[in-house]
VOGU-3710 file (C-alpha; in Angstrom, 3 decimals, decimal comma):
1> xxxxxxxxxx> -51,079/-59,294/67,482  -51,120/-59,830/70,884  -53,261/-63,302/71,683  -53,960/-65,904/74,479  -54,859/-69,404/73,579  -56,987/-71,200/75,933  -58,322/-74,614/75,971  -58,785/-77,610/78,115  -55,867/-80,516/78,600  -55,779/-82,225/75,266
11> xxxxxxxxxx> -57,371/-79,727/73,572  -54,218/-79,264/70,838  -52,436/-75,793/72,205  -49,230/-76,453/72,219  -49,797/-77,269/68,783  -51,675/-75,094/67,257  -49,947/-72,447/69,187  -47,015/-73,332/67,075  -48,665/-73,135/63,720  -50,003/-69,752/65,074
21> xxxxxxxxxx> -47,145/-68,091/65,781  -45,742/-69,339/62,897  -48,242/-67,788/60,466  -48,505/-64,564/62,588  -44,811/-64,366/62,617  -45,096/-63,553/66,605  -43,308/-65,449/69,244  -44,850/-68,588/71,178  -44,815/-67,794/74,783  -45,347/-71,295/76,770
31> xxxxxxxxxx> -45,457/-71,584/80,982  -43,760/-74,892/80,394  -40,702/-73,375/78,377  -40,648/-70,630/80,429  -40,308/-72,436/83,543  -37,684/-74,944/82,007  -35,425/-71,665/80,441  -34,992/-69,801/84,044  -34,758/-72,907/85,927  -32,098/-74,311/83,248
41> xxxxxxxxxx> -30,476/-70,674/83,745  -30,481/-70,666/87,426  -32,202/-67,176/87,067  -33,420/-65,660/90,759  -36,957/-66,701/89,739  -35,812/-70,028/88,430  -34,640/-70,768/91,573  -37,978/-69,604/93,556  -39,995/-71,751/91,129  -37,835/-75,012/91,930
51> xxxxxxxxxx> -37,656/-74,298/95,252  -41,761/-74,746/94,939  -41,954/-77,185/92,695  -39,341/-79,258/94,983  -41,088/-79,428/97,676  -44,567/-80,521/95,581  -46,158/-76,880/96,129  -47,836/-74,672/93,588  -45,301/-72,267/91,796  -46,818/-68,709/93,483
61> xxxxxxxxxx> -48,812/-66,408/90,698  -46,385/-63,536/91,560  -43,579/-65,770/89,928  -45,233/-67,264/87,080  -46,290/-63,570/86,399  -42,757/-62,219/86,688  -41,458/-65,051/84,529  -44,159/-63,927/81,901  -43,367/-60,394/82,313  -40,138/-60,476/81,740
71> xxxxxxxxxx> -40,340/-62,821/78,452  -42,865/-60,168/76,969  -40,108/-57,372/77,135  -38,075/-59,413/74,907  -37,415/-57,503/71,502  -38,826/-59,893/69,558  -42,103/-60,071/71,462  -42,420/-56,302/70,797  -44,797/-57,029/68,016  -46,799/-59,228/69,447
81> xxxxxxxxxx> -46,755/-62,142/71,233  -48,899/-65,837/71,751  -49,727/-66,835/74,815  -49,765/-70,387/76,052  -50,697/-71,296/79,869  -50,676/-67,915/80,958  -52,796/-66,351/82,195  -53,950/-69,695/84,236  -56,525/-67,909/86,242  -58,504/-64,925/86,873
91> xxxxxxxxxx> -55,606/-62,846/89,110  -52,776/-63,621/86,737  -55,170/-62,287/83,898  -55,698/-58,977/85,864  -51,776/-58,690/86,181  -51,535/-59,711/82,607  -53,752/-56,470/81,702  -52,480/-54,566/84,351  -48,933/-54,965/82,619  -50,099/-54,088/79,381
101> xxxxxxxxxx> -51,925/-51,183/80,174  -48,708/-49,507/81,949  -47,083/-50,201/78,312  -50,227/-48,593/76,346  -50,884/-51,825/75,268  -53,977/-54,228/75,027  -54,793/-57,866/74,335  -56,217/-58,187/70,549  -57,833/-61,823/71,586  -58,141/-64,245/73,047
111> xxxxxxxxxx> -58,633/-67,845/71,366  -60,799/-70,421/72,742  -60,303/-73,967/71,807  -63,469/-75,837/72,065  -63,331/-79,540/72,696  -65,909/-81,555/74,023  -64,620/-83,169/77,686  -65,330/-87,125/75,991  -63,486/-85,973/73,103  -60,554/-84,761/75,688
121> xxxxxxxxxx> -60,484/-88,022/77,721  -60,238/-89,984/74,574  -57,501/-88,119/73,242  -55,462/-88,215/76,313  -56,086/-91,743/77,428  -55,419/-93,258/74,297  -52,205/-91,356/73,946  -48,880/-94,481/73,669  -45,398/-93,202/74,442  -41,988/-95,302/73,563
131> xxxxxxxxxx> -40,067/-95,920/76,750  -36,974/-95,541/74,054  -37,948/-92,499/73,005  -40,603/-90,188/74,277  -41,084/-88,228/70,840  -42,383/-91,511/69,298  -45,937/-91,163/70,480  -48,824/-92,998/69,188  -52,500/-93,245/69,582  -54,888/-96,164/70,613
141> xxxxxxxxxx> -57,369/-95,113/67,657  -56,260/-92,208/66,050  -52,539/-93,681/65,261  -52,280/-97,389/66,524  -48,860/-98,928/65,984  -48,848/-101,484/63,492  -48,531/-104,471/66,183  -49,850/-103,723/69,630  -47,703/-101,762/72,719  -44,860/-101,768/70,338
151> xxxxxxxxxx> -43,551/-98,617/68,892  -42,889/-98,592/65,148  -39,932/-96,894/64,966  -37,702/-98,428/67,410  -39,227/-101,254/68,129  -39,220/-100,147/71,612  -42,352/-101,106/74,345  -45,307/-98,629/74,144  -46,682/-97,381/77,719  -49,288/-95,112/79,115
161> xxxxxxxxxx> -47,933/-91,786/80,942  -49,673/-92,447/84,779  -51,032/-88,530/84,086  -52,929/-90,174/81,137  -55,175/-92,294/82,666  -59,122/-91,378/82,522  -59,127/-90,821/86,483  -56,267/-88,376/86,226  -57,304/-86,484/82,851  -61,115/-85,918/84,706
171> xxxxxxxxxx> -58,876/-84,275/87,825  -57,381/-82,395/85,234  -60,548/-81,261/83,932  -61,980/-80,683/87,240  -58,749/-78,328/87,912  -59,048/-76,537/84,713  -62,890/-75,790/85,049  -62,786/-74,347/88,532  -59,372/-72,386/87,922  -58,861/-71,584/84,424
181> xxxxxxxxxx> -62,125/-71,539/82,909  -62,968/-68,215/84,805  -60,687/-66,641/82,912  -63,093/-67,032/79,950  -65,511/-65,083/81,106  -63,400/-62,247/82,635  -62,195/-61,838/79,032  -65,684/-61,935/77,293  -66,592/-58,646/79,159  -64,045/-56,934/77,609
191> xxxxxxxxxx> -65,570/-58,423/74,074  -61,896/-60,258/73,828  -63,020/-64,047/72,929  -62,803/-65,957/70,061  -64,199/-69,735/70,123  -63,416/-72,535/67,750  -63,940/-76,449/67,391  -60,611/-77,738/67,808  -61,873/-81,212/66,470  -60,931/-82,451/62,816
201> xxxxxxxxxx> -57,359/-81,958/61,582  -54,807/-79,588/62,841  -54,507/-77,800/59,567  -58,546/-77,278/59,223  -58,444/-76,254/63,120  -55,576/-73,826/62,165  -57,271/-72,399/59,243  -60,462/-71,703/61,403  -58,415/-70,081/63,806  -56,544/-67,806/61,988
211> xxxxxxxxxx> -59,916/-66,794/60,145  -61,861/-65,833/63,338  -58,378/-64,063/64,606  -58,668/-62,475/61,076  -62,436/-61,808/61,839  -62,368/-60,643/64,949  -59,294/-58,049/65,071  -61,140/-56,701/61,811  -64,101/-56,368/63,131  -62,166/-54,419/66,758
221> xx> -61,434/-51,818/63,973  -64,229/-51,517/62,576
//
């Protein structure tokens, strides 16, 4: 299957794109990893993303699409692949098909986690992080630490990221309506989308995605 998750910040799709890919046996195909493995390997378009990313500009769509072009001609992505943060906006979707069609290829769907923006801000701003340890995260209501600010496993001082403040998760949201959002709709003409609640527990959230993947790829062959 060949699939792109969208969703707003703190909507869960770097984590349910794991469990995904995990049960479709496809790989996960993240902007963030990709951007980290060519920078990390000094690759010619590692370098031209840095040299953005230096300098505080927007990484060009002509780079991010290269970077995402040549990941999908990996052999293991040959059977399918999940996409996460790509495309990010209406032109980098019209490459994305664009590529695809010169392989005789097309997307099968494309997921749409549904979360309302409350819901988002809550997640986000109550998010903890250990200044020991940055995998030790906790939650203001969903996981509190046992003792205030201080991080159960370490002992180590819980803080708030400055990108998970309300102010800066409603820019966030601002930036993802007006640029990403689009994409939504450019992929409903073509009959592609597939929306879910992403609220309750990531296993019931899983499960309801894989059954409207299920759904809706039978249902493109029938």
């Amino acid at each position: 299957m060949r699939i792109v998750l969208v969703g707003p910040p703190g909507a869960g799709k770097g984590t349910q794109a794991a469990y995904l890919a995990r049960n479709l046996s496809i790989p996960h195909i993240s902007t963030g990893d990709l951007f980290r493995a060519n920078i990390s390997q000094g690759t010619e378009l590692g370098r031209q993303a840095k040299a953005y990313m230096d300098a505080g500009e927007l990484v060009p769509d002509e780079v991010t699409i290269g970077m995402a072009k040549e990941r999908m001609e990996q052999p293991d992505a040959a059977g399918g692949f999940l996409l996460d943060g790509f495309p990010r906006n209406v032109s980098q979707a019209e490459a994305l098909d664009a590529m695809l069609k010169s392989e005789g290829m097309t997307l099968d769907a494309v997921l749409d986690l549904e979360v309302p923006e409350d819901e988002v801000v809550k997640r986000i701003a109550g998010r903890r992080i250990c200044r020991n340890d940055s995998s030790h995260v906790f939650h203001v209501t969903y996981s509190p630490p046992k003792q205030e600010d201080v991080c159960d496993i370490c002992g180590g001082d819980l803080y708030q990221r400055d990108d998970d403040t309300e102010e800066t998760v409603r820019k966030r949201l601002e930036v993802y309506h007006t640029q990403t959002e689009p994409i939504i709709d450019y992929y409903r003409g073509q009959g592609l989308v597939v929306t879910i609640s992403a609220l309750g527990k990531v296993t019931d959230v899983t499960e309801r995605a894989m059954e409207a993947l299920k759904k809706s790829t039978q249902h493109a062959k029938d």
